[in-house]
C-alpha positions as CSV (number, residue, x, y, z in Angstrom):
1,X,13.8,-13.8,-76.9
2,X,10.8,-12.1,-74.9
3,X,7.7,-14.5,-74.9
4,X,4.1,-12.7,-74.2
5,X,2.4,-15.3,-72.6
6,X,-1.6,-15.3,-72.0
7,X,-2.9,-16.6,-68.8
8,X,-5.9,-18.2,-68.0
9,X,-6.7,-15.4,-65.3
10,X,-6.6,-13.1,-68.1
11,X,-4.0,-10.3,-69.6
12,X,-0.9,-10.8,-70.6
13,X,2.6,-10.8,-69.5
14,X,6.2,-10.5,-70.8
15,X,8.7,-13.6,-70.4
16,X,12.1,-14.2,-71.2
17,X,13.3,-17.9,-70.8
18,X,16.6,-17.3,-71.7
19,X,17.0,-20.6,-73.3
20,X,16.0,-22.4,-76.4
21,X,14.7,-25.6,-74.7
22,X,13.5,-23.5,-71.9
23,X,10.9,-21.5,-73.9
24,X,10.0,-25.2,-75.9
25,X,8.4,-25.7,-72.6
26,X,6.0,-22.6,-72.8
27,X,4.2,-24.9,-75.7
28,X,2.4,-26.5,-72.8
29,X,3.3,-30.2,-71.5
30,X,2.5,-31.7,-67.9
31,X,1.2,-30.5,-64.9
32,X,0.0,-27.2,-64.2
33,X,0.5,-26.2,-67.9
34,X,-1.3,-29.0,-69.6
35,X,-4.1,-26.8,-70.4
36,X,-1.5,-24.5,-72.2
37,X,-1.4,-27.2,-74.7
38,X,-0.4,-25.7,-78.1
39,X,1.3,-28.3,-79.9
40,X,-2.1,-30.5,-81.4
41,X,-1.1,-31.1,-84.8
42,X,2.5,-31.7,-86.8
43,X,1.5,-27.9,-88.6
44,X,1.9,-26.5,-84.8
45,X,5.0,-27.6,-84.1
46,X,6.0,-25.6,-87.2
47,X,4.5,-22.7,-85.9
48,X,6.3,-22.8,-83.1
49,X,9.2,-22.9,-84.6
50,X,8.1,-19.8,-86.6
51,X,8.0,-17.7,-83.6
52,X,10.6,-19.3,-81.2
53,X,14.1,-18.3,-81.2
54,X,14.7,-20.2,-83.8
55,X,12.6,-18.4,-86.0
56,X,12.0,-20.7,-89.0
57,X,10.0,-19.6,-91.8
58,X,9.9,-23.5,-93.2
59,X,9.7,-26.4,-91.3
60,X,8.1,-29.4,-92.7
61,X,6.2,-31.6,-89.7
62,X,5.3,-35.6,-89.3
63,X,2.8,-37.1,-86.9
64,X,5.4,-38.7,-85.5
65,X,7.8,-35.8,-85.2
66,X,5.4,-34.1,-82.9
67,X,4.7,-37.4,-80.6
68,X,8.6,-36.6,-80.4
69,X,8.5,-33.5,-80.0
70,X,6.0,-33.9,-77.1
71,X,8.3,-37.5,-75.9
72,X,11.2,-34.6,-75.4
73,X,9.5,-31.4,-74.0
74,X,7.5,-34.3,-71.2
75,X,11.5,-35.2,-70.7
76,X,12.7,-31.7,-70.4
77,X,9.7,-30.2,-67.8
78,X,11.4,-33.7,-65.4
79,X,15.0,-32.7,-65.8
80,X,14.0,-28.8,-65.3
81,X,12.4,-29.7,-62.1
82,X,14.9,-32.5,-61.1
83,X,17.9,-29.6,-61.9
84,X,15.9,-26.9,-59.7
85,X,15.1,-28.9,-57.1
86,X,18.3,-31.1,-56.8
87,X,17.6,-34.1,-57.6
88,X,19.5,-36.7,-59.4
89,X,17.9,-36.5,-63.2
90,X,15.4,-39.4,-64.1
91,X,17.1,-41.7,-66.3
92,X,14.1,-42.2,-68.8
93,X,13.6,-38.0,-68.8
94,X,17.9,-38.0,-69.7
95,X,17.7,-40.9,-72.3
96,X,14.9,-39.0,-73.9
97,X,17.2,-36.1,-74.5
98,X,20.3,-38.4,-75.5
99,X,17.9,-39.8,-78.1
100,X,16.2,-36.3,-79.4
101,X,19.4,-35.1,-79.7
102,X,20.9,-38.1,-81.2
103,X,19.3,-36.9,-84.5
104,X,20.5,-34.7,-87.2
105,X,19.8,-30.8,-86.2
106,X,19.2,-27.7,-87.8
107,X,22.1,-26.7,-90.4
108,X,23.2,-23.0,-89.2
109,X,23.6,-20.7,-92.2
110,X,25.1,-16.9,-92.9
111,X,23.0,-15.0,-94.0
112,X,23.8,-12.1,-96.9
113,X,23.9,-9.5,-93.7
114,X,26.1,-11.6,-92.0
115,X,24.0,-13.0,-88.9
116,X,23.1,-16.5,-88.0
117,X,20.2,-18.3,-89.6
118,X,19.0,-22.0,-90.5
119,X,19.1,-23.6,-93.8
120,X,15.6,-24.5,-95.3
121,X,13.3,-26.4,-95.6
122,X,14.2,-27.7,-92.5
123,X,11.9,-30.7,-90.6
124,X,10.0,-31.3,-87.2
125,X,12.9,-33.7,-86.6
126,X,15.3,-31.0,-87.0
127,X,14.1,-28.9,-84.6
128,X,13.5,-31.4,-81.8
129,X,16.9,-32.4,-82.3
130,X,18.5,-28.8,-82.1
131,X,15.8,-28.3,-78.6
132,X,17.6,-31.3,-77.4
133,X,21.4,-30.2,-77.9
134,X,20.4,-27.0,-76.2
135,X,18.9,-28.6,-73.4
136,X,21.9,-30.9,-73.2
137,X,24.1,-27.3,-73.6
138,X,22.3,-25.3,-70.9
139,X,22.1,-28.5,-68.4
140,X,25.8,-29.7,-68.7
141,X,27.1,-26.2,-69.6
142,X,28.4,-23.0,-66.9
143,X,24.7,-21.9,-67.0
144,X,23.1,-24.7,-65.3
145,X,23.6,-23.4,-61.9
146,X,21.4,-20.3,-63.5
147,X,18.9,-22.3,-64.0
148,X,15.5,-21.3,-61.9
149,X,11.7,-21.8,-61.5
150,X,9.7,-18.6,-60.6
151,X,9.2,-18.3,-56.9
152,X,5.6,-17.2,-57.7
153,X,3.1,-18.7,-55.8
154,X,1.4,-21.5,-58.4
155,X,3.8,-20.3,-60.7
156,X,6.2,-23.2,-62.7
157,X,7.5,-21.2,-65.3
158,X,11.7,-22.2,-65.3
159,X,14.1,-19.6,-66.8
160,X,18.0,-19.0,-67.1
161,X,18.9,-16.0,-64.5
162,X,20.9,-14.1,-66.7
163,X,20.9,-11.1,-64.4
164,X,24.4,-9.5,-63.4
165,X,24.0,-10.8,-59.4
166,X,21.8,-13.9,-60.2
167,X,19.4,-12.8,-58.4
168,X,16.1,-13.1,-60.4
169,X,13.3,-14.5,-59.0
170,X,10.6,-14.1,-60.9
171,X,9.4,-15.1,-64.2
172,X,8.4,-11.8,-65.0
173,X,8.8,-8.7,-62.7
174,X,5.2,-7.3,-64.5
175,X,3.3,-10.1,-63.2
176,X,4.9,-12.7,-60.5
177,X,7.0,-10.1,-58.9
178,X,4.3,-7.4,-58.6
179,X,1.8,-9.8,-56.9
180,X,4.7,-10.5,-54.6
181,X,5.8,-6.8,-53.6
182,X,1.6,-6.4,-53.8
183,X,1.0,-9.1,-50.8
184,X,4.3,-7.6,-49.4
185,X,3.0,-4.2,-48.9
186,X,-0.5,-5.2,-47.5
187,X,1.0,-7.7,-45.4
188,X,3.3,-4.6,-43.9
189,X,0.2,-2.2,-43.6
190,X,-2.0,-4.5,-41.8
């Protein structure tokens, strides 16, 4: 699913995590994208889950489910960067995904058309749990090694390469890779 993310420095840009847990981190978190914070109250975590991947019509949130919600997606932004940068995963960020994912998840469904859906109402709990099996999927599964952070400068942004060669870069070619071939070609015509 293709993401249009808003920057700070204004316009907009086009983003494709690749990944369920992957785009979960877009909501905002630690670090550099702490100020992208979207997920204040349980109702926001709902919304999220309207317009994610998932794309739930009914979720029904708790305080608590969103402190969990924000517990796992401060979990996933360590083991992205620990899996990037090769390091040996924090145990408190990998015990933090055990225990999301430890919980029931969301029920697939068929729908009349025949394509893959969720059973509603579903619950805030629900969908942290299903983020945390598809983190535990994509980190433990043959896409791992696809796994990459833009090489933008001041960029963070961490997608699966699904390209052919595996050779994607950038978060987004219309915004990280321009500014690259951009500094490229002044760089060659000074």
């Amino acid at each position: 699913m293709t993401l249009t993310l808003h920057p700070r420095s204004g316009g907009s840009f086009r983003f494709d995590p690749g990944a369920l847990c992957l785009e979960f981190l877009v909501s905002g978190g630690v670090g550099v994208y702490a100020h992208y914070e979207t997920l204040h109250e349980p109702a926001d975590l709902a919304r999220w889950a309207a317009v994610s991947r998932l794309g739930l019509a009914e979720v029904d949130t708790t305080a608590g489910e969103l402190t969990r919600a924000k517990t796992l997606r401060a979990a996933l932004w360590g083991l992205a960067g620990d899996h990037i940068h090769g390091r040996t995963p924090r145990q408190a960020d990998v015990d933090a995904v055990n225990l999301a994912a430890s919980a029931p998840p969301l029920t697939p469904v068929m729908t009349a058309d025949g394509r893959r859906s969720w059973a509603t109402p579903a619950t805030g709990g629900q969908v942290v749990a299903t983020v945390a099996r598809d983190a535990i999927e994509l980190f433990t599964g043959p896409l791992a090694d696809r796994v990459r952070e833009c090489a933008g400068d001041n960029c963070a942004l961490v997608f699966v390469d699904t390209s052919r060669p595996g050779s994607r870069r950038w978060c987004s070619m219309e915004r990280c890779g321009n500014r690259h071939k951009v500094r490229a070609h002044r760089s060659r015509e000074r």
